[in-house]
N, C-alpha and C positions, 0 to 999 in steps of 0.2 A: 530281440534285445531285452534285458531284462530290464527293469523300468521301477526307481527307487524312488519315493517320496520323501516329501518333507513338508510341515506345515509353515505358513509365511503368511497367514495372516488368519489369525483368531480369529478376529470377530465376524472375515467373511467365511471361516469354515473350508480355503484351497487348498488344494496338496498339489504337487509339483512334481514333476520326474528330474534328475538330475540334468540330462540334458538339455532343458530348460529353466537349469538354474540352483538345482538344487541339490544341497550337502547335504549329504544323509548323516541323519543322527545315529547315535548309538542307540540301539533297541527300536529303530523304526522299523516299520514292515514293507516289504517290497509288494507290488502287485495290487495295490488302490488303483482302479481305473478312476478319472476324472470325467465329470458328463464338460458335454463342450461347452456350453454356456458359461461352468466353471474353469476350466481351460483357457477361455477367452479373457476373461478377468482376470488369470494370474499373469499371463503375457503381458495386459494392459497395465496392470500395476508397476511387473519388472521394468517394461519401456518408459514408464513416467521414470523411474527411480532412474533410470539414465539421465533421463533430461533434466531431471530435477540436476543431478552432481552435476554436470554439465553447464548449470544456472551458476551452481553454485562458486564452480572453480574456473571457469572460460574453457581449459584445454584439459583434459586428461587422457591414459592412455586407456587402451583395453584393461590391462594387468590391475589400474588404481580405478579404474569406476568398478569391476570386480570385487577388489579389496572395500572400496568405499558402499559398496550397495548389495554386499553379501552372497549376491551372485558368483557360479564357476567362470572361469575363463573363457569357458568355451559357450558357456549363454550370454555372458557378454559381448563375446565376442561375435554369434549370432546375431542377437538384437541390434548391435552397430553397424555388421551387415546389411540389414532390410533398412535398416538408416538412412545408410550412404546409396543405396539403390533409390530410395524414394526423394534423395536433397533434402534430409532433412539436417546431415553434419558431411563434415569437409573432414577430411585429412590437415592435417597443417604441422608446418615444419615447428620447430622450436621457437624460430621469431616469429610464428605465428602466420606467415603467408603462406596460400593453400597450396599443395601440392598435390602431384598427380596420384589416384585412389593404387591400391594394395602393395605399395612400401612397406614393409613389415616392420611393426616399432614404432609408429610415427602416431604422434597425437592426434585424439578427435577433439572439433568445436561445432559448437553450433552454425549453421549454415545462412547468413544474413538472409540471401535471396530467397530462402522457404515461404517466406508471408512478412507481411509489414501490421502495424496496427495505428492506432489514432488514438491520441489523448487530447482532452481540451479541459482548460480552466476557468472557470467562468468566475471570478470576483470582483469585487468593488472597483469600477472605472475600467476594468480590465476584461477582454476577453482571450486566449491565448490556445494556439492549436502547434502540436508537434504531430509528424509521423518517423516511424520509428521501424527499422528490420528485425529481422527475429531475433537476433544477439542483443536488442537493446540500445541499439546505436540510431542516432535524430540523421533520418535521411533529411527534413526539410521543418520549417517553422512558419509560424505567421501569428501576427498579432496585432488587434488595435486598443489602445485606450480613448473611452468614450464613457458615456454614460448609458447603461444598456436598461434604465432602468420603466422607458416607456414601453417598453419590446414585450408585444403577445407571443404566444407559441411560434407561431409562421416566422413572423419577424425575427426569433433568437436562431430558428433551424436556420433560417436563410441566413444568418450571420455565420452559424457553425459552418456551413457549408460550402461559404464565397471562403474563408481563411483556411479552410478544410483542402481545398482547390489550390489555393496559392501557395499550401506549404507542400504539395504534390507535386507542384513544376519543378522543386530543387531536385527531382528526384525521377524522371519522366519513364523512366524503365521500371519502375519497384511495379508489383502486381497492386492492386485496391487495398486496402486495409479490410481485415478478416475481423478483429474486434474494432470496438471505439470507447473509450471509456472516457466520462465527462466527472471531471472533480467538481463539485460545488459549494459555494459558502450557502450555507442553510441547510434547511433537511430537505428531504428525500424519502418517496415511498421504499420498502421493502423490495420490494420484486424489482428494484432500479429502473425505472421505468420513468417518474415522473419529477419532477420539483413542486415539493407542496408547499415552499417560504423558500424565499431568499431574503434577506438585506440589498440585492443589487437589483431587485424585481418587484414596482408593485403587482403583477399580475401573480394568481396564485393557481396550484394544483395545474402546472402546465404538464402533457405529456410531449417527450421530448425524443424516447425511445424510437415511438412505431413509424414516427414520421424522418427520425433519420435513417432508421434503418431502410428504409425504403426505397430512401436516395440512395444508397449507397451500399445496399447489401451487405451492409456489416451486422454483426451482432454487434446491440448495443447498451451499456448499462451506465444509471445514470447512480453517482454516490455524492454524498456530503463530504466534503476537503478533507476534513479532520480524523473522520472516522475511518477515509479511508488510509492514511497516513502510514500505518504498521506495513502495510501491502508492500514501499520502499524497503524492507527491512526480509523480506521471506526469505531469499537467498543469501543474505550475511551468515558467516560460520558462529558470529558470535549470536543470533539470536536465534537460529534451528532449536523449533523445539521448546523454548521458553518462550514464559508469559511475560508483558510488557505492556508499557503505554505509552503514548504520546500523548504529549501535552501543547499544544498552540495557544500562548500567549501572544497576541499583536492585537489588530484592529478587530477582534471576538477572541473569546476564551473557546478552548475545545479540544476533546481526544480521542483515539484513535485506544483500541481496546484487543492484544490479541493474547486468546486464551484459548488453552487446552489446541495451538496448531492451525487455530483460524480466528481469522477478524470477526470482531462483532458485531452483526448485523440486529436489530429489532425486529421480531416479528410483522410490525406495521409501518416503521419508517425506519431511521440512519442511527435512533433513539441515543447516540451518546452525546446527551445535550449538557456537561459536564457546566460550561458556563453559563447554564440557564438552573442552576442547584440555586435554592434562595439561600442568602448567606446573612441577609440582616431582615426580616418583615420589615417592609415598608419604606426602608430603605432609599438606597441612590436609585435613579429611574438608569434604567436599562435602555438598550436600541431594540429590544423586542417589544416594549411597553410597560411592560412590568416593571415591580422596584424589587429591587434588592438582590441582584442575580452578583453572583460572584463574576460574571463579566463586567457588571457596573462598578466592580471596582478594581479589577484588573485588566482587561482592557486598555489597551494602548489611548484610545479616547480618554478612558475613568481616570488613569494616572493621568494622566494631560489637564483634564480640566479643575481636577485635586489637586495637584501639583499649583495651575495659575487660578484659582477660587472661582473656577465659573460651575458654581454647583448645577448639576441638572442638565447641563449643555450637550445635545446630542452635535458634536461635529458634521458638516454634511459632506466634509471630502474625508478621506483617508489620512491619517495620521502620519507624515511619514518616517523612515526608520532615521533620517538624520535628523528630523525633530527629537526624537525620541535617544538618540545618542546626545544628545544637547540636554535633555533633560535628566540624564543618565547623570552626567558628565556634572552639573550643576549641587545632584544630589552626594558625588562621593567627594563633592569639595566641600562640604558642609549647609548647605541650604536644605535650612529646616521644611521649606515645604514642599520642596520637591522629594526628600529625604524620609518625607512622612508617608507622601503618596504611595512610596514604594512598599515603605511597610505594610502600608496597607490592604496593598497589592498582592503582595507576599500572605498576610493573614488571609485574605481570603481563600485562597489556594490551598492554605495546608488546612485550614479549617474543612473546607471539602473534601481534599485529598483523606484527611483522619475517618470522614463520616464514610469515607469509600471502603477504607481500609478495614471498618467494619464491618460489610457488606463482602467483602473477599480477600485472599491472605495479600498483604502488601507485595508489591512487584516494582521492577524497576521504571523509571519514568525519563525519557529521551524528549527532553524540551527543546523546541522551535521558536522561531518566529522573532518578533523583537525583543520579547522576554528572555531569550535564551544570550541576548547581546548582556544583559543585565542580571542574572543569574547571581553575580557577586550581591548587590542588593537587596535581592527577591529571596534567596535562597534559606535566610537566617530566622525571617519570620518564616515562610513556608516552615522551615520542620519545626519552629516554635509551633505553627499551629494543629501540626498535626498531634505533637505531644498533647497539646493540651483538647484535642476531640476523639483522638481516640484513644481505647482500652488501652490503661498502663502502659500508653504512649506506644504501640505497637506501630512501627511504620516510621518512626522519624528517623531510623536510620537508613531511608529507602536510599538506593543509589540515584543521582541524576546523572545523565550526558545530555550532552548538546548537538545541536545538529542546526548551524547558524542559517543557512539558504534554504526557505522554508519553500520558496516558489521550486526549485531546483525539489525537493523533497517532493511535494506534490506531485509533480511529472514524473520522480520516479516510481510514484506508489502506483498511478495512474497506469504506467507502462507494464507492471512489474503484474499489477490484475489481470492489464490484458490479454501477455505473455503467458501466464498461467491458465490463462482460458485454453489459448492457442494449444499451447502442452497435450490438455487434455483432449482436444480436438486430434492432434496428431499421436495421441498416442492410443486411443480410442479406433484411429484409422489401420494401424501397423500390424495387426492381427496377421493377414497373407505374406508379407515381407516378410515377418520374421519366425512363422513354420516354413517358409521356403528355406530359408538361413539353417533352418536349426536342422 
């Protein structure tokens, strides 16, 4: 058989025969044999770019993940073969309940029962664990509010792992969780591995990973809340492929950075410490120690204690959101000092935001948290401030959205990492299924 290539991806240098996928160009040459090593990688690419559309859109057929991922029909239609051999997708009817495999015409989804994963959030007062199927759906939950702030290494794992356990009974048939990902308020090494600061911890530099993973055989990766926040967003049609940010305004400032296709990680920790930019020297005292951080003055605390004059006052519970709608509420009926605080609140953010915008081209910003309740009052100084820090005011036309349930966001950026691990795990596996297929 005569054997036609095509190039699909540059930078690793693959070519491809058509019957694994590929449209021959006009003026390509037939007859490039591919070493297997290279062969191996372009199947493994193709098989992600299924699962990815398949993220993306819940059901599609053979004919539209083709159309959708450039692939022929018949490599498509290969690849969803060694698929549905291995349970990693289902057949499913129009309303979506599975039916029995080789109906011709009938849509593929993702396969729930393939692997489960684990997410847990660790913040102020709160510790919170989901387990979740491979579609993304909460087989089971658990959660206690306490204060976890005495808690050494041993003592946090053994917390993870007693609510890790309870949210498993909802669910007594699912296989173990393959990932685990741990959101955190504070940072985080690089290699996700450890918690080197929290606000909910005084103990420091705990490792978190090697000892869950041990229990429980999962891989395990530990991130900061904020940063990892963009993660909720991979699969939307509206943000494929474009750069963005989130921003958490509530009880810390913080954002989440995703550029050029992947989240931003630091070299040595979770590094997008966005409300820890100094925004006045010497300033309002911060809950890190410092003075003058654009969380000290945005901040759900900082407005709070600006708002009722307790200059300097670190709160030691959580602020909550119907406090915070109270003082919302107070500032758009005309009180001057609740009405001030916001502004203030507001200039510090665009002021940062402008020095950012310096630093790289302005991108859209998807605010959270209680800030995103308050937007109407936050929003007017925010682009006041960016006008006036950065270059002839580049950026103040930035788009905002909102995205009101920030906990709700968390869990799914949490999930959505994990889910993409998994991806690669099973599409890194699928090499024999789908040269039997093809």
């Amino acid at each position: 058989m005569t054997a036609i290539f095509r190039r699909v991806n540059m930078t690793m240098g693959l070519w491809l025969s058509a019957e694994e996928g590929g449209r021959p160009r006009p003026g390509e040459e037939p007859g490039i044999m591919l070493a297997k090593t290279d062969a191996d990688a372009v199947r493994v690419h193709n098989r992600r770019a299924v699962i990815d559309h398949l993220r993306r859109t819940g059901i599609a057929t053979r004919k539209a993940i083709s159309a959708a991922t450039g692939l022929s029909v018949s490599a498509a239609s290969a690849i969803t073969t060694g698929m549905l051999r291995a349970d990693l997708i289902v057949e499913v009817d129009e309303d979506e309940r599975a039916s029995r495999r080789g109906r011709p015409g009938k849509s593929l989804g993702l396969q729930g029962a393939a692997a489960t994963v684990a997410t847990a959030k660790i913040a102020v007062g709160e510790l919170s664990v989901r387990l979740c199927d491979y579609r993304g759906v909460t087989l089971g939950a658990a959660s206690c509010e306490r204060d976890i702030a005495d808690l050494d290494q041993d003592g946090l794992v053994a917390l993870l792992m007693e609510l890790l356990r309870e949210a498993e009974t909802a669910s007594p048939g699912a296989p173990p969780p393959r990932q685990i990902v741990l959101a955190v308020q504070g940072k985080t090494d690089s290699n996700a591995r450890r918690i080197l600061w929290s606000p909910t911890l005084k103990a420091r530099n705990l490792e978190i990973a090697g000892p869950l993973s041990a229990l429980t055989g999962a891989e395990v990766g530990v991130f900061n809340d904020c940063s990892l926040m963009p993660e909720a967003f991979r699969w939307k049609p509206d943000f494929v492929g474009r750069d963005f940010a989130t921003l958490f305004i509530g009880f810390g400032v913080g954002m989440g950075l995703r550029l050029g296709g992947s989240t931003f990680q630091g070299q040595r920790s979770s590094a997008v410490e966005f409300g820890h930019i100094n925004h006045i020297p010497g300033g309002a005292l911060c809950r890190c120690g410092n003075r003058g951080c654009v969380e000290a003055y945005a901040g759900d605390y900082a407005i709070w204690r600006r708002a009722y004059g307790r200059t300097d006052e670190i709160p030691t519970r959580r602020i909550s959101d119907e406090d915070m709608h109270r003082l919302a509420a107070l500032a758009r009926s005309g009180d001057a000092a609740a009405l001030a605080a916001f502004e203030e609140a507001g200039t510090a953010i665009g002021y940062s935001l402008g020095r950012m915008f310096t630093l790289i081209d302005p991108l859209p910003i998807v605010v959270t948290g209680a800030g995103a309740h308050a937007m109407d009052l936050l929003e007017p100084t925010i682009r006041a401030g960016i006008g006036d820090s950065a270059i002839d005011g580049v950026g103040v036309d930035t788009p905002f959205s909102r995205v009101e349930d920030v906990d709700e966001l968390v869990f799914e950026a949490a999930a959505a990492k994990a889910l993409a691990a998994v991806d690669g795990e099973f599409a890194g596996a699928g090499g024999a299924e789908t040269r039997e297929a093809a």
